[in-house]
C-alpha positions as CSV (number, residue, x, y, z in Angstrom):
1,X,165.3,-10.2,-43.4
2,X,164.7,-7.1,-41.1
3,X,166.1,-9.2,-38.5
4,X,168.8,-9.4,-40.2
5,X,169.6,-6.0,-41.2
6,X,168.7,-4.8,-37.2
7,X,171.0,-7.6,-35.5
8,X,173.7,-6.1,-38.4
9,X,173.4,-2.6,-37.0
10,X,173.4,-3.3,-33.7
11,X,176.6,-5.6,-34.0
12,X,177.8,-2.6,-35.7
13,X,177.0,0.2,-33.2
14,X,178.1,-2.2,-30.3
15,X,182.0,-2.7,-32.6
16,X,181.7,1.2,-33.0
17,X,181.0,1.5,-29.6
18,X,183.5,-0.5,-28.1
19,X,186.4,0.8,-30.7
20,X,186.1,4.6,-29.2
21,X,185.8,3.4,-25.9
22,X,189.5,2.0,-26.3
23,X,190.5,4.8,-28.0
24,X,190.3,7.0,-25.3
25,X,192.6,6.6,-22.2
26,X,190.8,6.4,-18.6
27,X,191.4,9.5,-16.4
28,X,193.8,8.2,-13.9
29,X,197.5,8.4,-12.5
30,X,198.7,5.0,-13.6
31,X,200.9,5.1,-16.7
32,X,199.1,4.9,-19.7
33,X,196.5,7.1,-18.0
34,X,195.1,10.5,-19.3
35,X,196.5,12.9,-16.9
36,X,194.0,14.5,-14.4
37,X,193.0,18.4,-15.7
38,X,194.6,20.8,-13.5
39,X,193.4,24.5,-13.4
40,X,194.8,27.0,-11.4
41,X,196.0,30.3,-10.4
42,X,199.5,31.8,-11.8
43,X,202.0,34.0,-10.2
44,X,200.3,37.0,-11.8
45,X,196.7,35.7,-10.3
46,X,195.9,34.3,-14.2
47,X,194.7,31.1,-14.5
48,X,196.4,28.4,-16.6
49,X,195.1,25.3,-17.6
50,X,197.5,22.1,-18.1
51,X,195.7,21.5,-20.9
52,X,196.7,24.6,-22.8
53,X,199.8,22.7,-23.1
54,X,198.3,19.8,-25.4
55,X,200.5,19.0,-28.3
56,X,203.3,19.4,-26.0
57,X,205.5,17.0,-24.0
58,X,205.0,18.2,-20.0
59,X,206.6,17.9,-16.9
60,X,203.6,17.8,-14.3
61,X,206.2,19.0,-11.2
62,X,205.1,19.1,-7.4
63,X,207.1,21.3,-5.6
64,X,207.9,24.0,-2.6
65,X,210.2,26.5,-1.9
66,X,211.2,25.4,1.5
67,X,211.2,21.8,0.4
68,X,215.5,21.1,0.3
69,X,215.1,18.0,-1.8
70,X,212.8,20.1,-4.3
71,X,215.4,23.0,-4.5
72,X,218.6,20.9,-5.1
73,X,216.1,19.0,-8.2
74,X,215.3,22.1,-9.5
75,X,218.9,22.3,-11.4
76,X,218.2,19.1,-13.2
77,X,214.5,20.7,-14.4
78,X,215.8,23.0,-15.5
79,X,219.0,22.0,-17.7
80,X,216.2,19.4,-18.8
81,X,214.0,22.3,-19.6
82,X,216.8,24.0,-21.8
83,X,217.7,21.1,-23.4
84,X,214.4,19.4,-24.5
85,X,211.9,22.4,-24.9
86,X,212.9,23.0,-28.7
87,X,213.1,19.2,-29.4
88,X,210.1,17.0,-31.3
89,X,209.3,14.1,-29.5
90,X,207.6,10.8,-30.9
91,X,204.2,12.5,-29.4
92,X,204.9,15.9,-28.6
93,X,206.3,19.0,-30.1
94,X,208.8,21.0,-27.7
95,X,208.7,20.1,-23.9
96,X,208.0,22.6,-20.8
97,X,207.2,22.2,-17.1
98,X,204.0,23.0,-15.5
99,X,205.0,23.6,-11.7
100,X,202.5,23.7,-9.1
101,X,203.9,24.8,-6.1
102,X,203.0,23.8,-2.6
103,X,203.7,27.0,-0.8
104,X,201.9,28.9,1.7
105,X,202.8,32.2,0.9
106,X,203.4,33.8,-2.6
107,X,206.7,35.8,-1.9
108,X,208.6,32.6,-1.0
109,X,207.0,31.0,-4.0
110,X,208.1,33.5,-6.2
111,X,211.8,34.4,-5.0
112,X,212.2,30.7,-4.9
113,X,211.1,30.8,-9.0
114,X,213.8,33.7,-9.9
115,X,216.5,32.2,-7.7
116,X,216.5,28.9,-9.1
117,X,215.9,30.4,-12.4
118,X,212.7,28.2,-12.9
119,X,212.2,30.2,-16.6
120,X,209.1,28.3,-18.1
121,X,205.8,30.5,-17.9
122,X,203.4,28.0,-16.2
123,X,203.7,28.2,-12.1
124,X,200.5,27.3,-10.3
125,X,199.6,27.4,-6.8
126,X,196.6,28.3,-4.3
127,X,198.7,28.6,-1.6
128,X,197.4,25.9,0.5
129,X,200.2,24.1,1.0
130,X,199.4,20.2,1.5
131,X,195.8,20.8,1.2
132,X,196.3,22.1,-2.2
133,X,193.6,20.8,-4.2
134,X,195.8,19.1,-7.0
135,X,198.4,17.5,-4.6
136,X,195.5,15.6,-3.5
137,X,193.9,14.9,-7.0
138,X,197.2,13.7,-7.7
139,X,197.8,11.7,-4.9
140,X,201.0,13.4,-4.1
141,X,202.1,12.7,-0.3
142,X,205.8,13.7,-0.6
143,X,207.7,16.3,-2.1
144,X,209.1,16.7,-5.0
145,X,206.9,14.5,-7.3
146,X,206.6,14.9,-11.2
147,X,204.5,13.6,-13.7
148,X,205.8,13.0,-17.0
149,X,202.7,13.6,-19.8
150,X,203.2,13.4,-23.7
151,X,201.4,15.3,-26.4
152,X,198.0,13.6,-25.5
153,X,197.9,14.0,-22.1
154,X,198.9,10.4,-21.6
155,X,201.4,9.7,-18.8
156,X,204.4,8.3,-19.6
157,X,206.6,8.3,-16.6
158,X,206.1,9.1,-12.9
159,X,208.8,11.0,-10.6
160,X,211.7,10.8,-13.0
161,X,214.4,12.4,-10.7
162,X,217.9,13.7,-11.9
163,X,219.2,11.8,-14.8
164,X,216.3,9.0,-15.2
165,X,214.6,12.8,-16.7
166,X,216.6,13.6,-19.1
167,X,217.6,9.6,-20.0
168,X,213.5,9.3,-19.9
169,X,212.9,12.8,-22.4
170,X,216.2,11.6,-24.7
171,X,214.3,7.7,-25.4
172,X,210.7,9.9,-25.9
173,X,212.5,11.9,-29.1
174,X,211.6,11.6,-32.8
């Protein structure tokens, strides 16, 4: 009988065990993945952490300011960014764009922000340029590159350029 009752509870635990486990998405950059944390230093030498953002649908987006492809995307980010950033999505509430810039210097970094009129309040950067620490954690080789994440974290596209964006953010709404 207290065999029983102990091969039970441990057939339990293990079910219990195994239930959380697939609850919770693997660190990684597939899709499907939990987005890697990223923690780093703001214009205004404040850190912000991506996941301050939680509850929110995010734009993970890898940029420069002397990167020409980057500058001639940064229209479609932002008319994205105005159109999506009061919306509800299926699993998210409002969208916004966490940039992390790959500039070496700050005052490029920055004139390139107010000239392209990059309005959200999260740029990052550590001024390393390609040996930034989270274009590497990312695996990001070329520029620009984006990371689509939901409420949760979860990623739920990868470099979604010009229209595929907003097509992507408009099938992603409530």
């Amino acid at each position: 009988m207290k065999q029983n009752i102990l091969a039970a509870f441990v057939l339990l635990f293990a079910f219990v065990t195994q239930s959380i486990a697939q609850d919770e998405a693997k660190i990684g950059l597939g899709i499907g993945n939990k987005a890697p944390e990223i923690v780093e230093k703001s214009v205004d030498g404040k850190e912000l952490k991506l996941s301050s953002l939680d509850g929110k649908m995010v734009l993970i987006d890898f940029w420069a300011s002397w990167c020409g492809p980057c500058r001639r995307e940064n229209p479609t980010v932002v008319s994205a960014y105005q159109e999506f950033k009061d919306r509800k999505f299926k699993n998210g509430n409002g969208f916004t764009v966490y940039s992390v810039s790959l500039d070496k210097a700050k005052e490029p970094w920055v004139k390139a922000i107010e000239a392209d009129k990059l309005t959200w309040d999260y740029h990052v950067s550590d001024l390393k340029g390609w040996y930034s620490k989270y274009a590497a954690v990312y695996g990001v080789r070329g520029i620009p590159a984006n990371f689509l994440i939901n409420g949760e974290g979860i990623i739920v596209a990868k470099n979604s350029r010009g229209p595929v964006l907003e097509n992507t953010l408009t099938q992603l709404l409530k």
